[in-house]
C-alpha positions as CSV (number, residue, x, y, z in Angstrom):
1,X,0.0,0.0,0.0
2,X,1.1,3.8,-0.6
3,X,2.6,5.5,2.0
4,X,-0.1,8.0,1.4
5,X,-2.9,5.9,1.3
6,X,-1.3,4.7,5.2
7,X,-1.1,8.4,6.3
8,X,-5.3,8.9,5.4
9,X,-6.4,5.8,7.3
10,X,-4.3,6.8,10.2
11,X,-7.3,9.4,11.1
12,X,-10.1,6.7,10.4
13,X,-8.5,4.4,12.3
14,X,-7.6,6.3,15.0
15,X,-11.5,8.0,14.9
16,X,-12.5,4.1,14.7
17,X,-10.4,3.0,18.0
18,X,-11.7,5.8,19.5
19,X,-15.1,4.8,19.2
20,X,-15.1,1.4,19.9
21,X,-13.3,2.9,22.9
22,X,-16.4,5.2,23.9
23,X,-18.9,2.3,23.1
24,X,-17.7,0.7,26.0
25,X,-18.6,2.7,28.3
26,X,-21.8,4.0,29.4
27,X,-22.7,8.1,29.0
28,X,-21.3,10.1,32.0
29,X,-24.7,11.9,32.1
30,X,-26.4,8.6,31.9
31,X,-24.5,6.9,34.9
32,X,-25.1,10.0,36.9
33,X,-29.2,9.8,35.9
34,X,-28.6,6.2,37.0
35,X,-27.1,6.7,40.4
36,X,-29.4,9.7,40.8
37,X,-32.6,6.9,40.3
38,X,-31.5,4.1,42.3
39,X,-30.3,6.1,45.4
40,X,-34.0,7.0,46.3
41,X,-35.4,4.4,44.9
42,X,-34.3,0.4,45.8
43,X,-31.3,1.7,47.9
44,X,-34.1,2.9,50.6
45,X,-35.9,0.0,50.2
46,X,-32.7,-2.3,51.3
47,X,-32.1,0.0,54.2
48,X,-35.1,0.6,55.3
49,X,-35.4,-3.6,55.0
50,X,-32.2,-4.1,57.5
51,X,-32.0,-0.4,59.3
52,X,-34.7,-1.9,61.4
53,X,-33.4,-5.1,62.6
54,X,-30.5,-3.4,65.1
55,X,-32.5,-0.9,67.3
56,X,-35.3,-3.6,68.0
57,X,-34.9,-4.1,72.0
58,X,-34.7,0.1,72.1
59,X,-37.7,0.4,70.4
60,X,-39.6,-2.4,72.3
61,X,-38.4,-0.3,75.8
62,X,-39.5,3.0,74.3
63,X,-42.9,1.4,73.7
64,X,-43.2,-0.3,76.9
65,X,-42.1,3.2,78.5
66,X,-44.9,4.8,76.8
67,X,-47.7,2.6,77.5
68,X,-46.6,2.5,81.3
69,X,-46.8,6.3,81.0
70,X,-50.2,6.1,79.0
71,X,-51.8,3.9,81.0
72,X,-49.9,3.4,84.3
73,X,-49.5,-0.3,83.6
74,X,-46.7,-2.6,81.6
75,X,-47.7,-4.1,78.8
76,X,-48.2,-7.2,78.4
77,X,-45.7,-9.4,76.4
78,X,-48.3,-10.8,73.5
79,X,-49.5,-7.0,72.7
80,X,-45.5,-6.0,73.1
81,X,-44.7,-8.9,70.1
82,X,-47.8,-7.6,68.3
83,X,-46.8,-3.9,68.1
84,X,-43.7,-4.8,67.2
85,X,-44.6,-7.0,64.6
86,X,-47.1,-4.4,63.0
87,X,-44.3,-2.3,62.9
88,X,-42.0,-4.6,61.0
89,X,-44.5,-6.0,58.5
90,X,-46.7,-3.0,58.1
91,X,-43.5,-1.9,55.8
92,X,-44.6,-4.9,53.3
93,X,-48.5,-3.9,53.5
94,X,-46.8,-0.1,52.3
95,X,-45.0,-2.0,49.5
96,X,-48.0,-4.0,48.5
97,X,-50.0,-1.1,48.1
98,X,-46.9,1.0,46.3
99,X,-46.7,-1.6,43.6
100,X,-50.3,-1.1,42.7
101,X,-50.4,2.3,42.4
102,X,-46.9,2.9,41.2
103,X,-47.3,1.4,37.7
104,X,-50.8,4.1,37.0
105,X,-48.5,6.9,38.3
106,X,-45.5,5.9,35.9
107,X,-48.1,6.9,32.9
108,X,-49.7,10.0,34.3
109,X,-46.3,11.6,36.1
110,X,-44.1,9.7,33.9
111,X,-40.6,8.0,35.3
112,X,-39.4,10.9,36.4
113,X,-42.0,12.7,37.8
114,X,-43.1,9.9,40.0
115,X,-39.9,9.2,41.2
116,X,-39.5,12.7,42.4
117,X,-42.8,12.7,43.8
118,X,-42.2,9.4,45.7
119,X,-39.9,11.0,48.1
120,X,-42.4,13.1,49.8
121,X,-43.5,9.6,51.2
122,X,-40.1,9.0,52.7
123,X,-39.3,12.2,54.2
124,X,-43.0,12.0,55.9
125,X,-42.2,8.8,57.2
126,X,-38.2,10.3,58.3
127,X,-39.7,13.2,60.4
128,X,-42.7,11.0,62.0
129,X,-40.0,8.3,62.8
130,X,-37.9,10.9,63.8
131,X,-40.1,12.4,66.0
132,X,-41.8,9.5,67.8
133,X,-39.5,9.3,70.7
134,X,-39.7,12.8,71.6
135,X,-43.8,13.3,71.4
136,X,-43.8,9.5,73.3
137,X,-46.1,7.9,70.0
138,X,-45.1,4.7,68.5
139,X,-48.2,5.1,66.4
140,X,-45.9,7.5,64.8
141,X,-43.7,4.3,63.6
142,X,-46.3,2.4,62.6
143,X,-47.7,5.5,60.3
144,X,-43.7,6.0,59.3
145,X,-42.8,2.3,58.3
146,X,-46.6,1.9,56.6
147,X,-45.3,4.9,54.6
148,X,-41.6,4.1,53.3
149,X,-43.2,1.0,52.4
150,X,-45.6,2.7,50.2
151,X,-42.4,4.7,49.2
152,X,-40.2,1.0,48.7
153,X,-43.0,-0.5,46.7
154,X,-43.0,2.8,44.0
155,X,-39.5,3.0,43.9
156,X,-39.3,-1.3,43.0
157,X,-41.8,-0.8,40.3
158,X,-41.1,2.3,38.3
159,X,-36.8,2.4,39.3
160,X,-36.2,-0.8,36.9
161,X,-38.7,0.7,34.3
162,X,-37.5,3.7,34.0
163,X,-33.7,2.9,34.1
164,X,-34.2,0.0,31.3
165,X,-35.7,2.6,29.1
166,X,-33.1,5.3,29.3
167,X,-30.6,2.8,28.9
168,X,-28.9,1.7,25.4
169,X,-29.7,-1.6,24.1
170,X,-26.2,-2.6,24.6
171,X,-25.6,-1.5,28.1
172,X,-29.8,-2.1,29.7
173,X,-28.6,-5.2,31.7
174,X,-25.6,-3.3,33.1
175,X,-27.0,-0.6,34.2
176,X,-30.5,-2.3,35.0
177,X,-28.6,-4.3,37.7
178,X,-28.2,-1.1,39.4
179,X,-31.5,-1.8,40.8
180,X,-30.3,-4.9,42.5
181,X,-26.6,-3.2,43.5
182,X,-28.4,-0.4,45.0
183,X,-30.9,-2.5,47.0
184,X,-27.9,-4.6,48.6
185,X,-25.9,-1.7,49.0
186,X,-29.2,-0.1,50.8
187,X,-29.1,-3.0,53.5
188,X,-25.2,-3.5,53.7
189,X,-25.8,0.4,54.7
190,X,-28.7,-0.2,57.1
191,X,-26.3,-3.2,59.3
192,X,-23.6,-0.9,59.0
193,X,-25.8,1.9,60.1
194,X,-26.7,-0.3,63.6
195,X,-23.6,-1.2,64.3
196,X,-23.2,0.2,68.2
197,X,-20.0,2.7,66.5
198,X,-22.3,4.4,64.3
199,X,-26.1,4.8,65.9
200,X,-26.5,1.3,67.2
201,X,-26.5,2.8,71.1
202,X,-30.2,3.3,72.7
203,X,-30.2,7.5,72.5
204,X,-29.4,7.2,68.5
205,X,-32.7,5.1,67.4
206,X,-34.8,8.0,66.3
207,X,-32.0,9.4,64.2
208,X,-30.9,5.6,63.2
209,X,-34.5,5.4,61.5
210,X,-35.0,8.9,60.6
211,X,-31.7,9.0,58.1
212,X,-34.0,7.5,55.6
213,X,-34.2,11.1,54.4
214,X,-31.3,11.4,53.1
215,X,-31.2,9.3,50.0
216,X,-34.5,10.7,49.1
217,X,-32.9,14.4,49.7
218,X,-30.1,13.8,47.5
219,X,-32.4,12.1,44.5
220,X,-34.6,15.3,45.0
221,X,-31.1,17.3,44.2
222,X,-30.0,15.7,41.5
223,X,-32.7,14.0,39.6
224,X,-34.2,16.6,38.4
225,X,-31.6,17.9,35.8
226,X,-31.8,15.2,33.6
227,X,-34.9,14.1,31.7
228,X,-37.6,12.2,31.2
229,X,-37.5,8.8,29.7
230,X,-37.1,9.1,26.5
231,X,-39.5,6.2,25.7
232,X,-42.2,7.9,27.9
233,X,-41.9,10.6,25.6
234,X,-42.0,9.6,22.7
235,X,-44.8,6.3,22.7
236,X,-46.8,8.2,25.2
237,X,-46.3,11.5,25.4
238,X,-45.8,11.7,21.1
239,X,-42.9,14.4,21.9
240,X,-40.7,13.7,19.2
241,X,-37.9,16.7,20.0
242,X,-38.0,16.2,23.6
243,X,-37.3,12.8,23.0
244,X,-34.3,13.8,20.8
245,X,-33.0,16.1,23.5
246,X,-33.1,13.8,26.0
247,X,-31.0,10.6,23.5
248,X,-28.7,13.6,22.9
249,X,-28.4,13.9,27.0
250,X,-28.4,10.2,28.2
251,X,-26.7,9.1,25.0
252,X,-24.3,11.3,23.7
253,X,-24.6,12.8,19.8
254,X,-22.9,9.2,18.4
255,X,-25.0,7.5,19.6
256,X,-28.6,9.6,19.6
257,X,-30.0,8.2,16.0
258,X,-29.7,4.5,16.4
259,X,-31.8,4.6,19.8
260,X,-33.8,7.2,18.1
261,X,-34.7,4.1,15.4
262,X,-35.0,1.4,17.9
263,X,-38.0,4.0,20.0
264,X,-39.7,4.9,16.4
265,X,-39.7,1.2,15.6
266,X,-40.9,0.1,19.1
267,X,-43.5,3.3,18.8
268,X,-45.2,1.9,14.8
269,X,-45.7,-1.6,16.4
270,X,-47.7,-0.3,19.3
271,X,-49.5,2.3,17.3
272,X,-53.2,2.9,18.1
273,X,-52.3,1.0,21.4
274,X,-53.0,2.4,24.6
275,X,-51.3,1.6,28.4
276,X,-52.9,-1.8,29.8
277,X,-54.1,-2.1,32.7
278,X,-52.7,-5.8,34.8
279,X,-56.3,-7.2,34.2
280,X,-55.8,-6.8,30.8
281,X,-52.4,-8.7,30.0
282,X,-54.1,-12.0,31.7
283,X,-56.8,-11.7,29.0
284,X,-54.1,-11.3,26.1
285,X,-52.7,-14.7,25.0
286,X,-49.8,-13.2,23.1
287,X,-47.9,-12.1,26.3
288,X,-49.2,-15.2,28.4
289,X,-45.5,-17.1,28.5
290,X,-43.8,-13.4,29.7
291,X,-46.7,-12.9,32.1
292,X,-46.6,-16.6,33.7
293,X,-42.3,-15.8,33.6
294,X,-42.4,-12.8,36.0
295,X,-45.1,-14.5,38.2
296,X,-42.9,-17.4,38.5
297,X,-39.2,-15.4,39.1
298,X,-40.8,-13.4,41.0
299,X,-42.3,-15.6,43.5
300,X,-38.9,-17.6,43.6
301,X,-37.2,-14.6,44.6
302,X,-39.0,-14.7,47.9
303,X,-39.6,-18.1,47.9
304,X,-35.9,-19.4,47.2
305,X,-34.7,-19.7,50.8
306,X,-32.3,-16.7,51.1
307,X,-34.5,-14.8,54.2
308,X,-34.3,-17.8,55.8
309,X,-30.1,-18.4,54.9
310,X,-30.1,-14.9,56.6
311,X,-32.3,-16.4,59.3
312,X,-29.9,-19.2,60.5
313,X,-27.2,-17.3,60.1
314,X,-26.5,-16.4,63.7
315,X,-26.9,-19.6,64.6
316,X,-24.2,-21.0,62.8
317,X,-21.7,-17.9,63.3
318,X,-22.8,-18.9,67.1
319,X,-22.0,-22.6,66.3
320,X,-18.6,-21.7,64.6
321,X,-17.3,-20.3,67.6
322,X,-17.9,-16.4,66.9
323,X,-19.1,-14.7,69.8
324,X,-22.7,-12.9,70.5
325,X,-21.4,-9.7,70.5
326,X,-19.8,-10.2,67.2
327,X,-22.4,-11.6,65.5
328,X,-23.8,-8.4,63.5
329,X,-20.4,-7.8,61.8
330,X,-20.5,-11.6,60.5
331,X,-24.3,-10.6,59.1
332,X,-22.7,-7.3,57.7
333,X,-20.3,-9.8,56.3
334,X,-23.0,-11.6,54.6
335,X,-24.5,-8.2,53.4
336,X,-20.8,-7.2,51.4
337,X,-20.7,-10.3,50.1
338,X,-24.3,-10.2,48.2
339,X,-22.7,-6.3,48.0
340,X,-20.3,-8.0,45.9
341,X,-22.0,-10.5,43.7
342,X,-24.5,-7.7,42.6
343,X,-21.5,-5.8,41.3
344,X,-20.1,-9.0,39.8
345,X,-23.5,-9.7,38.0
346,X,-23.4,-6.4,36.4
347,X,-20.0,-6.5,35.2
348,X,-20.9,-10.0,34.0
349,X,-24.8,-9.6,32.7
350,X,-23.4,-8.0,29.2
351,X,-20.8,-10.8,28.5
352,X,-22.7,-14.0,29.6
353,X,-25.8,-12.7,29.4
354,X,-29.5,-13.2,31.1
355,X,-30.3,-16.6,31.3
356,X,-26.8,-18.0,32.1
357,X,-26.6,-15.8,35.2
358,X,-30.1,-16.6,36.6
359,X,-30.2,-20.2,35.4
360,X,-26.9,-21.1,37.2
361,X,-27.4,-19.1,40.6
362,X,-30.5,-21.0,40.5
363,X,-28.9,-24.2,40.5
364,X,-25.5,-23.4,42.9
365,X,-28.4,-22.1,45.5
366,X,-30.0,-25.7,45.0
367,X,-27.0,-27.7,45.6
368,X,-26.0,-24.9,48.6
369,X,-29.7,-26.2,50.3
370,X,-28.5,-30.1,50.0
371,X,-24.7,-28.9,51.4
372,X,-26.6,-27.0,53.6
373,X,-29.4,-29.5,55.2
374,X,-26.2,-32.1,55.7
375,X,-24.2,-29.7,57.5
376,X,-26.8,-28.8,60.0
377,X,-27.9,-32.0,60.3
378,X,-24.1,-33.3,61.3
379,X,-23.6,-30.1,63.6
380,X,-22.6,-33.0,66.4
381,X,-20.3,-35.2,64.7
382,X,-17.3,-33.3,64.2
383,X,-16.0,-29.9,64.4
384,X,-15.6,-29.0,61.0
385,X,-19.1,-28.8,59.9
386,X,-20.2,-25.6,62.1
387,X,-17.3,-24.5,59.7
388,X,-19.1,-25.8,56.2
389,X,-22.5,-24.5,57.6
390,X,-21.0,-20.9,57.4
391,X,-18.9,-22.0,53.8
392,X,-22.4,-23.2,52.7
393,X,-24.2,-19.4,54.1
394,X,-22.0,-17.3,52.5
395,X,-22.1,-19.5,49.0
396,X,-26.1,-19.3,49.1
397,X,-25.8,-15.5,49.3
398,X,-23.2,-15.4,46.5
399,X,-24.9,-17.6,44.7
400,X,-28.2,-15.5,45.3
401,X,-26.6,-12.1,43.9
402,X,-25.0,-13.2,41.2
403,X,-27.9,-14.5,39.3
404,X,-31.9,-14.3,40.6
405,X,-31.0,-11.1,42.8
406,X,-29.6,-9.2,40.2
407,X,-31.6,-10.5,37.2
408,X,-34.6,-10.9,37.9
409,X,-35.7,-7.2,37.5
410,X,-34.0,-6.9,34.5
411,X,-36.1,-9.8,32.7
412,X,-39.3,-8.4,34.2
413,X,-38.3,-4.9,32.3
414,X,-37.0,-6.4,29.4
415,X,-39.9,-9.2,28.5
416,X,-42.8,-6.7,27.6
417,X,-43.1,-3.4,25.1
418,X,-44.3,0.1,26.1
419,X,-47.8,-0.7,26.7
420,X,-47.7,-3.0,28.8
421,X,-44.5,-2.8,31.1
422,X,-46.6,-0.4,33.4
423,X,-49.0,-3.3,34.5
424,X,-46.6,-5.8,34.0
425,X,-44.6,-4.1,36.9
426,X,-47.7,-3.9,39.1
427,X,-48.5,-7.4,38.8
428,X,-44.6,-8.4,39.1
429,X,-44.5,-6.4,42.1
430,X,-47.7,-7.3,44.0
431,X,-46.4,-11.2,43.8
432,X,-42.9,-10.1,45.0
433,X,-44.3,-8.1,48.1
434,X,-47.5,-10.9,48.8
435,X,-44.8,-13.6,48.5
436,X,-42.4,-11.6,50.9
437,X,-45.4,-11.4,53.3
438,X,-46.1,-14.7,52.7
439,X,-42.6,-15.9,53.8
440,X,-42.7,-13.5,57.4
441,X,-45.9,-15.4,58.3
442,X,-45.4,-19.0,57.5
443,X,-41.4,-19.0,57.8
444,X,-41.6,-19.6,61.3
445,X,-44.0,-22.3,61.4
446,X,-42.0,-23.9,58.4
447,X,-38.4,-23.8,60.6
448,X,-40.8,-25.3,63.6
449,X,-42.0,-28.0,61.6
450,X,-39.5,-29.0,59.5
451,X,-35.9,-27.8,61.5
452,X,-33.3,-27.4,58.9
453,X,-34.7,-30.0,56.6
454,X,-36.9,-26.8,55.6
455,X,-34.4,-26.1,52.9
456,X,-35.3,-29.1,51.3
457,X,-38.1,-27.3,50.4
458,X,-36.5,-24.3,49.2
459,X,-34.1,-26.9,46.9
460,X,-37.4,-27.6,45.1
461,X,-38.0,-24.3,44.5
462,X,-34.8,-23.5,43.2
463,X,-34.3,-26.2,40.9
464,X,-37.7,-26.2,39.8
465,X,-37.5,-22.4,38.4
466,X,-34.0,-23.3,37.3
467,X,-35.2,-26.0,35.1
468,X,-38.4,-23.2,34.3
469,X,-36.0,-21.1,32.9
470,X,-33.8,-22.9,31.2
471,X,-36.8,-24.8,29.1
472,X,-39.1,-21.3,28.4
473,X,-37.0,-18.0,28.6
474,X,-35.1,-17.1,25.5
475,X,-32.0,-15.2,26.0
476,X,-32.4,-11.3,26.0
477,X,-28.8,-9.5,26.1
478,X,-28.5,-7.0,23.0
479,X,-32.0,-7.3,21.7
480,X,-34.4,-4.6,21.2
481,X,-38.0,-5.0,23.1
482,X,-39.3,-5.6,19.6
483,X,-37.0,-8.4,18.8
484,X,-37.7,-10.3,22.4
485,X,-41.6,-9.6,22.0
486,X,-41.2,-10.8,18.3
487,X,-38.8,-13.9,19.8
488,X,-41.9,-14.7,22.0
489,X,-44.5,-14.8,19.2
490,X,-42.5,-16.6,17.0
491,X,-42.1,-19.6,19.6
492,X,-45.8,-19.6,20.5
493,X,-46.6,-20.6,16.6
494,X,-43.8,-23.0,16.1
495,X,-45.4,-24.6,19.0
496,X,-49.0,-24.2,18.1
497,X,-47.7,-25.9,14.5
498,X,-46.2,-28.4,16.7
499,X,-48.8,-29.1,19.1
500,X,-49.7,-28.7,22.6
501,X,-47.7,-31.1,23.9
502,X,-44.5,-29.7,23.2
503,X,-45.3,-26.0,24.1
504,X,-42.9,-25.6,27.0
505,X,-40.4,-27.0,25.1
506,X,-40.6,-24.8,22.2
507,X,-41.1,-21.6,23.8
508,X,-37.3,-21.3,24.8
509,X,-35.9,-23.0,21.6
């Protein structure tokens, strides 16, 4: 080749490296819109899950103060349990209720706006819980927890939306695992937070539960300079330059006209279509294999076993030898390490993609519940299985956030178009918070009944919605919503031609 001919490619290769350089990472404004979305949204829902666990015998002693103050006599221990209780699990009753209207307010606020507008529920419920001590009303904490539940069950149903439609096709499951990074982040920061160093001692509770407000203060200061979803305007809104403006924001000039395409493409399909409602997607056959998907994931993300890992937990840190008092920094322990995994799963999601992820941390946390169930069950006969007990809690976790925790979201986000993501949130959502509430009132009567062997049952959930997966969801990494909505329809008639009998079996291949 002519020397020439060398010197002008220099500048297109060199423009090319860069490029393929900057395609690898995401938009600085988009990672900042990103962090700005999922620090009031699932990162106060982790807190706010484990911020409550360490002040729990101050709070008991600040309610049995007040009724003896109230009513010149000690309460009884049953209504002490059932005060406390309400004041635990009226936070998933917030939730429940969260989900179902969080999905209406993500069409008439849009992402955006209802994200902004969810924080006035959290900053209520950060001065009431604030306040409680000093006014001597634990109604107050009831009212408090009942609202950054409502806040929790919002900010889990329109954070992954939202974040998966501002996203790039090539970079939606890395930075829709944010949602999962930010929720274990939100409880490493709630143990951490209860430690006895930090506000763990009996004068710090109120401020312990009121520091809720601070996420939702800092979303409040930064969200707001960056826009709406640019889907949201577009399909729903029909605002064509805002939705430019806001490509050129999240995505840089580059890389503005190829998202531009994908939205336009995503918008003729769906034209003359209006939002569902959840009622709505049951009686449409087309999406019935999505629908029955994010039922099914997102029941096993309750149902899998890892509150109840977290449960016996103490007990084998207490079997291995660590002492009481040092206990809570073995269960922070177990919170960086799920820390850790969610990070790992969204460096990974990109490169191995969806269903590996899920499908194998599925099946690592089945063979964990066999390793598991022996362990315990040989606590007695040698020394070293305390020590396999805690190998076998911290691999459950691992396993847990690398695939289901940090994927499951994602798929619910990325299995439905504009129309119908909305509703398919609320109905993802309201399984996920009945199932949680489901597990906090039958988990103890399962561990009763059944002793460790309980996580026998929690193998056959795990390998069950392993084997689920691996047979019915396709793989989603680097399609558009179109082309997994399209993937769907095309394996429901290949197995209509084929017949009924081989439907499950089809759908995935």
């Amino acid at each position: 080749m002519p020397e020439e001919s060398v010197d002008e490619c220099k500048p297109l290769l060199t423009k090319g490296m860069k490029e393929s350089k900057r395609l690898k990472f995401p938009n600085k404004s988009l990672l900042l819109a990103a962090f700005a979305t999922c620090i009031g949204g699932t990162f106060q829902c982790g807190y706010n899950i484990s911020v409550i666990n360490a002040p729990t015998m101050h709070v008991q002693a600040f309610i049995n103060r007040t009724w003896s103050d109230r009513y010149q006599a000690n309460i009884s221990e049953n209504a002490l349990t059932l005060l406390w209780s309400t004041i635990v699990s009226i936070f998933t009753l917030g939730g429940l209720l969260g989900v179902t209207i969080g999905g209406t307010l993500s069409v008439k606020l849009g992402r955006k706006g209802t994200l902004l507008s969810n924080n006035l529920f959290s900053l209520t419920a950060a001065l009431l819980m604030g306040l409680s001590s000093s006014v001597g009303l634990f109604e107050f904490l009831i009212i408090g927890r009942f609202l950054i539940g409502i806040n929790a069950g919002i900010g889990l149903c329109v954070e992954p939306m939202f974040l998966g439609e501002i996203s790039p096709t090539a970079f939606r499951g890395a930075l829709g695992s944010g949602t999962s990074i930010f929720l274990t982040v939100g409880i490493l920061s709630g143990q951490v937070m209860g430690l006895n160093e930090v506000l763990g001692e009996e004068q710090f509770w109120p401020y312990l539960l009121s520091t809720t407000c601070i996420p939702a203060i800092l979303q409040l200061l930064i969200l707001p300079w960056f826009p709406e979803s640019p889907r949201y305007l577009l399909i729903d809104k029909g605002d064509e330059e805002g939705c430019k403006n806001a490509l050129r924001q999240l995505h840089g000039l580059d890389d503005c006209d190829s998202s531009l395409e994908d939205i336009q493409k995503e918008k003729s399909n769906l034209e003359g279509f209006q939002a569902k409602k959840p009622w709505e997607l049951f009686a449409d056959r087309s999406l019935r294999w999505q629908l029955l998907t994010i039922i099914v994931i997102n029941m096993a993300q309750q149902l899998n076993g890892v509150n109840a890992m977290y449960f016996y937990a103490d007990y084998v840190f207490l079997q291995s030898g660590i002492p009481l008092d040092k206990t809570p920094y073995a269960t922070v322990g177990t919170g960086a390490c799920e820390c850790f995994t969610a990070l790992t799963c969204g460096l990974l999601i990109e490169c191995l993609g969806r269903k590996v992820l899920i499908t194998g941390g599925y099946i690592l946390m089945s063979i964990c519940c066999i390793f598991f169930t022996l362990t315990l069950a040989f606590q007695n006969v040698s020394p070293v299985f305390p020590y396999l007990s805690v190998a076998c809690v911290f691999a459950f976790v691992l396993s847990f956030g690398l695939g289901p925790g940090g994927v499951t979201n994602i798929l619910n986000n990325e299995l439905f178009t504009q129309t119908a993501r909305p509703a398919a949130f609320m109905i993802a959502g309201t399984v996920n918070w009945l199932s949680f509430f489901l597990v906090g009132l039958l988990f103890p009567f399962i561990v009763i009944g059944l002793q460790h062997y309980c996580f026998l049952v929690f193998f056959v959930v795990c390998s069950s919605v392993a084997i689920y997966i691996l047979l019915v969801v396709p793989e989603t990494k680097n399609k558009t919503f179109v082309e997994i909505q399209n993937e769907f329809k095309s394996s429901e008639k290949a197995s209509t031609s084929e017949g009924s009998g081989t439907t499950l079996l089809s759908t995935c291949l």
